[in-house]
N, CA, C and O atoms as CSV, one atom per row, in Angstrom:
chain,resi,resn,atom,element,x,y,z
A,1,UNK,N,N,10.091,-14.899,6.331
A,1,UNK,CA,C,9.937,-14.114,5.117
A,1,UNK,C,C,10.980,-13.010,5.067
A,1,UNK,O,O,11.391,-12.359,6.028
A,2,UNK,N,N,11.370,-12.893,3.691
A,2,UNK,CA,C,12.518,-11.690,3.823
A,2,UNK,C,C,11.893,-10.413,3.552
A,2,UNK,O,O,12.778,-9.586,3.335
A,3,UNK,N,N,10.778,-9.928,3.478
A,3,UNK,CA,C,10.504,-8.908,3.237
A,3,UNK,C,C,10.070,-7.825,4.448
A,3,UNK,O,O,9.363,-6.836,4.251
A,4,UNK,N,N,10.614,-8.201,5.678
A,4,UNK,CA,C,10.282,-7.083,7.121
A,4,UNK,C,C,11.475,-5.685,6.093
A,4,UNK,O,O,11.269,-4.472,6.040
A,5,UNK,N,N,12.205,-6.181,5.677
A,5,UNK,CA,C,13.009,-4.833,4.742
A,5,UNK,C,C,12.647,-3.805,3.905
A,5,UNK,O,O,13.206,-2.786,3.500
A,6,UNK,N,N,11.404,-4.403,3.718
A,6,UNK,CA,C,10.694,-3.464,3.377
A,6,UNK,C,C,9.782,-2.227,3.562
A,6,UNK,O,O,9.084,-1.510,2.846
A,7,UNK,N,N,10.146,-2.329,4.953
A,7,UNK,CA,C,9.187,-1.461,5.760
A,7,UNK,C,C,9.658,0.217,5.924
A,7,UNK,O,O,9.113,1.238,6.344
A,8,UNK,N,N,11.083,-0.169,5.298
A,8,UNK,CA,C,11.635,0.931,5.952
A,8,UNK,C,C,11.631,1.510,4.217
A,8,UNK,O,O,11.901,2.709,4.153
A,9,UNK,N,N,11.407,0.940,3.049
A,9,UNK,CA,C,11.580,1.524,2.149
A,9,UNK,C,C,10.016,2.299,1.397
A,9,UNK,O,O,9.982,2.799,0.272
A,10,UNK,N,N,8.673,2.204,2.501
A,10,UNK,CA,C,7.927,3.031,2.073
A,10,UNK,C,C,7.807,4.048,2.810
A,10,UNK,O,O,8.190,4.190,3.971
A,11,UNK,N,N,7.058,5.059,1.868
A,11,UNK,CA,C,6.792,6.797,2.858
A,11,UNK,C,C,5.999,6.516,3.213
A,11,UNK,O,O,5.272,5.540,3.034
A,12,UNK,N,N,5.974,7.634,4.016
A,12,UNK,CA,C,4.745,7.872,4.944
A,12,UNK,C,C,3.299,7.712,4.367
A,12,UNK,O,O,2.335,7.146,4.881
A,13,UNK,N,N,3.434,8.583,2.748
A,13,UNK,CA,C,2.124,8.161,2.563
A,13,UNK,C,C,1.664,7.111,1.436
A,13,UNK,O,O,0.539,7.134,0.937
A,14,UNK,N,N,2.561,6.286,1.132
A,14,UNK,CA,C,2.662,4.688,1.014
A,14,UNK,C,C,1.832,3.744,2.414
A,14,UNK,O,O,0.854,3.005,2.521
A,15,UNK,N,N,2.731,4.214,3.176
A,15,UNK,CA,C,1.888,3.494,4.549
A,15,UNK,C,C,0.797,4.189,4.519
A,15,UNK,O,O,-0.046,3.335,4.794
A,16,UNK,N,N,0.050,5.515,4.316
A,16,UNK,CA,C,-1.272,5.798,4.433
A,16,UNK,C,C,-2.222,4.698,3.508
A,16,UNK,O,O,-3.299,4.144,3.725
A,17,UNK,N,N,-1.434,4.682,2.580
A,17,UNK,CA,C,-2.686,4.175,1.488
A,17,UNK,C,C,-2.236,2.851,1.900
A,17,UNK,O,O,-3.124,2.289,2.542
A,18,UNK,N,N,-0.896,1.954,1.730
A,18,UNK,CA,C,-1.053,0.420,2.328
A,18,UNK,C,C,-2.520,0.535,3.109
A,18,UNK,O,O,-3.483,0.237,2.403
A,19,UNK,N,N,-2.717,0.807,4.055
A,19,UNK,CA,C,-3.386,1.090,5.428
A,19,UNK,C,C,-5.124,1.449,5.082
A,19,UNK,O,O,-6.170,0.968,5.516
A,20,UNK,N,N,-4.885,2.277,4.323
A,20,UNK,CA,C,-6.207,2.289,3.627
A,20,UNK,C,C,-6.776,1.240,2.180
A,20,UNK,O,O,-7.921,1.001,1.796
A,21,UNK,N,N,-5.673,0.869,1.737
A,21,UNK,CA,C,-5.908,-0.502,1.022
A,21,UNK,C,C,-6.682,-1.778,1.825
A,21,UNK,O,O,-7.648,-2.428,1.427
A,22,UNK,N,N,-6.011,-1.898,2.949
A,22,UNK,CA,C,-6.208,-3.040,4.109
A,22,UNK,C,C,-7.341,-2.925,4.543
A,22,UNK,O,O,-7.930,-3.995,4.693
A,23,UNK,N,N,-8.034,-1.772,4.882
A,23,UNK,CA,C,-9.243,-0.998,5.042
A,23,UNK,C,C,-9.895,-1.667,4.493
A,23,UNK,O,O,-10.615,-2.501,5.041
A,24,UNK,N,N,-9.792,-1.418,2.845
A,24,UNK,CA,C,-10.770,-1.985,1.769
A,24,UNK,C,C,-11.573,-0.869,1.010
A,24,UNK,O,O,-12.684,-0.955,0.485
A,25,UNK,N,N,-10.433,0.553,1.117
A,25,UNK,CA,C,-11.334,1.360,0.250
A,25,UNK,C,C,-10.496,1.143,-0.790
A,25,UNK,O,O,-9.352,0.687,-0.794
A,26,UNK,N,N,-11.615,1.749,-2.211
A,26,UNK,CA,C,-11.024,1.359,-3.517
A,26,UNK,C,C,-10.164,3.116,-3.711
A,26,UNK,O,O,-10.326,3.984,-2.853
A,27,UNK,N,N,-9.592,3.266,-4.540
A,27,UNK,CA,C,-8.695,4.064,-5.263
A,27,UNK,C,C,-9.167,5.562,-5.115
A,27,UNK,O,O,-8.663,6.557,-4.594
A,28,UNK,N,N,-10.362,5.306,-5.798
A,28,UNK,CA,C,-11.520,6.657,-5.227
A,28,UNK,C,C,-11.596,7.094,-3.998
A,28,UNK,O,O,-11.450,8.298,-3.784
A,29,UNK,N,N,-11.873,6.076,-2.818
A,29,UNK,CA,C,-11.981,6.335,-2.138
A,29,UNK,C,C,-11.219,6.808,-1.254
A,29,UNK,O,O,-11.617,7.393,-0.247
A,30,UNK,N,N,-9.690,6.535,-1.639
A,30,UNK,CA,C,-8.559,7.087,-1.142
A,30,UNK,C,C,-8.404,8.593,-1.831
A,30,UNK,O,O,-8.277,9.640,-1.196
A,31,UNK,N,N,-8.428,8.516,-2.669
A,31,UNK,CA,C,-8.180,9.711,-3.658
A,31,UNK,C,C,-8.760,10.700,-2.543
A,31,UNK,O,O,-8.129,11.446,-1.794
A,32,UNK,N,N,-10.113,10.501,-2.640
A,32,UNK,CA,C,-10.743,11.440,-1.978
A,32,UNK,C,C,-10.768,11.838,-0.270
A,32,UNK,O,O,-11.098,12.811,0.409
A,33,UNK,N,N,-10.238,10.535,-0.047
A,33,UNK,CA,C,-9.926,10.865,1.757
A,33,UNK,C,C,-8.742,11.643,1.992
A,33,UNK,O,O,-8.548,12.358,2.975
A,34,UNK,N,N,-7.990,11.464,1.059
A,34,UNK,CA,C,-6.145,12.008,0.681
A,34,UNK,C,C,-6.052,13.222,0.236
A,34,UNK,O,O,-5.073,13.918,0.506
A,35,UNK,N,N,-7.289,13.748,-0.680
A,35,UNK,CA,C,-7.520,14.920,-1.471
A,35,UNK,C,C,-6.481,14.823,-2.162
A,35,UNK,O,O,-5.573,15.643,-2.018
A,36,UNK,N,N,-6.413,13.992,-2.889
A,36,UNK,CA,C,-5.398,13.631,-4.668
A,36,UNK,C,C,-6.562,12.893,-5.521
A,36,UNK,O,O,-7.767,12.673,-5.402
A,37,UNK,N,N,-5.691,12.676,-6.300
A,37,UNK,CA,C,-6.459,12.807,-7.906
A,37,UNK,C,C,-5.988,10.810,-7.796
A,37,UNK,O,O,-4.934,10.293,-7.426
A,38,UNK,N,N,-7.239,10.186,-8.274
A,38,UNK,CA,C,-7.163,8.521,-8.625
A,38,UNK,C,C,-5.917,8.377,-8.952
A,38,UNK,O,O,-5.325,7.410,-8.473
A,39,UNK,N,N,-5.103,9.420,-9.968
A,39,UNK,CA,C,-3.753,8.441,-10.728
A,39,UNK,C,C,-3.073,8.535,-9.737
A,39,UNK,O,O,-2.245,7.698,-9.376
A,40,UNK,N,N,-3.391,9.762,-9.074
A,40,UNK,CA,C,-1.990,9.548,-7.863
A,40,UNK,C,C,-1.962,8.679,-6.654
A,40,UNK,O,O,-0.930,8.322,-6.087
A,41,UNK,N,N,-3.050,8.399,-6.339
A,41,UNK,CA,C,-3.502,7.048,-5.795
A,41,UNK,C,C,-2.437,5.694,-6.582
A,41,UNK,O,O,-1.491,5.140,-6.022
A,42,UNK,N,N,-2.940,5.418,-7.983
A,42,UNK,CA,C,-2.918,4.452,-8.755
A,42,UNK,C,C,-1.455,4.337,-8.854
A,42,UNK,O,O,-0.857,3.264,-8.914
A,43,UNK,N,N,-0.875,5.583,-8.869
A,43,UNK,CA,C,0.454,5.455,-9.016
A,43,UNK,C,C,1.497,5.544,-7.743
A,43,UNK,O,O,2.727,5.586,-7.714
A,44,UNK,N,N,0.495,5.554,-6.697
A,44,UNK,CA,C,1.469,5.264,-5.279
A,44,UNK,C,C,1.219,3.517,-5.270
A,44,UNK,O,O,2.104,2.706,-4.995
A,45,UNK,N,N,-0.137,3.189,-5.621
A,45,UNK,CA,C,0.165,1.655,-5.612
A,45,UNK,C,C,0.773,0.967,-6.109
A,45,UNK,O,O,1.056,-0.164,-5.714
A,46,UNK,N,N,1.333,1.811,-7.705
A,46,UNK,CA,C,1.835,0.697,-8.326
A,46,UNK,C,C,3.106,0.831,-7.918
A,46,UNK,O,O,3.819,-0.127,-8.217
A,47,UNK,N,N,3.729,1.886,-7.213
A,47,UNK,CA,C,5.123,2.203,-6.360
A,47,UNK,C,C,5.440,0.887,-5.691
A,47,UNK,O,O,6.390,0.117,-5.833
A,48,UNK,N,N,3.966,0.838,-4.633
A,48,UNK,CA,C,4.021,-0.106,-3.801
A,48,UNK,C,C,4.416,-1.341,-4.027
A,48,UNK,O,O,5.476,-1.938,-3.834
A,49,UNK,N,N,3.406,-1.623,-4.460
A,49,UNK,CA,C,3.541,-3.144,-5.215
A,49,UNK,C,C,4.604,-3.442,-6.351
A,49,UNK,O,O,4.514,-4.539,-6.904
A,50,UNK,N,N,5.989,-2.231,-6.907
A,50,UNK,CA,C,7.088,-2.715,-7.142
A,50,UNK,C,C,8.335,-3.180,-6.390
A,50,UNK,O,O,9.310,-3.902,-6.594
A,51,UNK,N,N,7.513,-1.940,-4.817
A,51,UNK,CA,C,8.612,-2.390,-3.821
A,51,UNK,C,C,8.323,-3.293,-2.700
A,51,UNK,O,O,8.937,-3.585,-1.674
A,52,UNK,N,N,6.976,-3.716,-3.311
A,52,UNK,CA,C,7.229,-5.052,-2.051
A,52,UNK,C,C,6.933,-6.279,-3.290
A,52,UNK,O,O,6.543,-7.388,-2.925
A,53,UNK,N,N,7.099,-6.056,-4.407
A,53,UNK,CA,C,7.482,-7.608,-4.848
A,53,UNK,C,C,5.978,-8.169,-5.426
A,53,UNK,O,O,5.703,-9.059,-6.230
A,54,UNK,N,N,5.203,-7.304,-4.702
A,54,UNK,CA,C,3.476,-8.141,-4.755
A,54,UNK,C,C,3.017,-8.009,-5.754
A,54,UNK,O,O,3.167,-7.000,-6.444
A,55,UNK,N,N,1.999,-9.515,-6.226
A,55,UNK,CA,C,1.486,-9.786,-7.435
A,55,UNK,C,C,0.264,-8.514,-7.528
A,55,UNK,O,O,0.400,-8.080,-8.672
A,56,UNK,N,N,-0.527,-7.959,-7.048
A,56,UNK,CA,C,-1.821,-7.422,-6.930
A,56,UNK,C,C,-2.283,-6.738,-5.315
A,56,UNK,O,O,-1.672,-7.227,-4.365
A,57,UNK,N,N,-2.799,-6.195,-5.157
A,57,UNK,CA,C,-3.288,-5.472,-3.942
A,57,UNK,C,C,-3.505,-6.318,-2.852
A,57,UNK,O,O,-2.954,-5.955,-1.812
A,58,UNK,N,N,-4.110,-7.271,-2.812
A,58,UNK,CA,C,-4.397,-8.316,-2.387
A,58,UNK,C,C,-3.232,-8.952,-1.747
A,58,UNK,O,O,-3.012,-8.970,-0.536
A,59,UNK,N,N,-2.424,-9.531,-2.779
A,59,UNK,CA,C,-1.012,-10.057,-1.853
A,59,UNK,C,C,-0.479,-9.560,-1.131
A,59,UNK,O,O,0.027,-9.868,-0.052
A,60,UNK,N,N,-0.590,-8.381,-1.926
A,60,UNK,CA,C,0.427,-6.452,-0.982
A,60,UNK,C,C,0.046,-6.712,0.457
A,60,UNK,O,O,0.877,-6.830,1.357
A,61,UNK,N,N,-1.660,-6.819,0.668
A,61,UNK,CA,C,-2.286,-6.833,2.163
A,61,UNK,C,C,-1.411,-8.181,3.150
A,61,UNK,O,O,-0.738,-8.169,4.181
A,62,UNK,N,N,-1.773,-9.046,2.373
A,62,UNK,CA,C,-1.221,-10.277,2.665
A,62,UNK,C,C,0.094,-9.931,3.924
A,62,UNK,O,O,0.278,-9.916,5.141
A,63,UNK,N,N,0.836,-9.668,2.512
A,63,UNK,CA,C,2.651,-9.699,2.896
A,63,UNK,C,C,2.589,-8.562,4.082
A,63,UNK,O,O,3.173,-8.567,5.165
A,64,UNK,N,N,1.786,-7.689,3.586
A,64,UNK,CA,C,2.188,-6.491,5.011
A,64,UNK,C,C,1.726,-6.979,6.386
A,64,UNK,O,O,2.225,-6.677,7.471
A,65,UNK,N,N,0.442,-7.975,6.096
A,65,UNK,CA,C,0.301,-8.189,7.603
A,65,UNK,C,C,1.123,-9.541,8.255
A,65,UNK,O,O,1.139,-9.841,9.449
A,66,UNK,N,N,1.781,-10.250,7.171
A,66,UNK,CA,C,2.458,-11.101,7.819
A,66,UNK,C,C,3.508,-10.413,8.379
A,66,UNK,O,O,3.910,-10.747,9.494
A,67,UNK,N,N,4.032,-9.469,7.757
A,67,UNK,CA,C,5.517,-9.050,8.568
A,67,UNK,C,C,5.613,-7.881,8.899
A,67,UNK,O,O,6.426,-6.977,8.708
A,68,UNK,N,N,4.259,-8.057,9.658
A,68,UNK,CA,C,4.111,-6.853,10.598
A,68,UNK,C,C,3.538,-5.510,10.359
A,68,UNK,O,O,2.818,-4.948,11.185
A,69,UNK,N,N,3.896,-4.966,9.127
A,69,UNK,CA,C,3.940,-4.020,8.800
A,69,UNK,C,C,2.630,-3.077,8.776
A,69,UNK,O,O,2.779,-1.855,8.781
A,70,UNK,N,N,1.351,-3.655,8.749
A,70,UNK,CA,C,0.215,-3.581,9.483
A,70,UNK,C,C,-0.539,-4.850,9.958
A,70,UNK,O,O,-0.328,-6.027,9.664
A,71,UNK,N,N,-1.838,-4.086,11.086
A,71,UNK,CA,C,-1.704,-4.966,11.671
A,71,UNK,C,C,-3.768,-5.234,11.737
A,71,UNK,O,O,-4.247,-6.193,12.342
């Protein structure tokens, strides 16, 4: 897969929430573990999921644990 390149193009707290996505908390629930507001949640995911290519949250998990990126 070509996307291990991608690892280096999220922040730190991109990888928090990847990580807490994988978890399986919803948006809220990040919001509130993060102490930010849902959009800013909503809008680090949709960061995410422009820079890794992924159809939905779901794939996002997918792709990160195939190439490593969590585990």
């Amino acid at each position: 897969m070509h996307h291990l390149e991608l690892r280096l193009d999220f922040t730190a707290r991109e990888f928090e929430i990847i990580n807490l996505l994988a978890e399986g908390n919803s948006a809220k629930e990040i919001a509130d573990e993060l102490f930010v507001s849902i959009d800013t949640v909503k809008t680090h995911r949709k960061n995410i999921l422009r820079k890794s290519e992924a159809r939905n949250t779901t794939d996002l998990v997918v792709r990160c644990i195939r190439t490593g990126i969590i585990q």
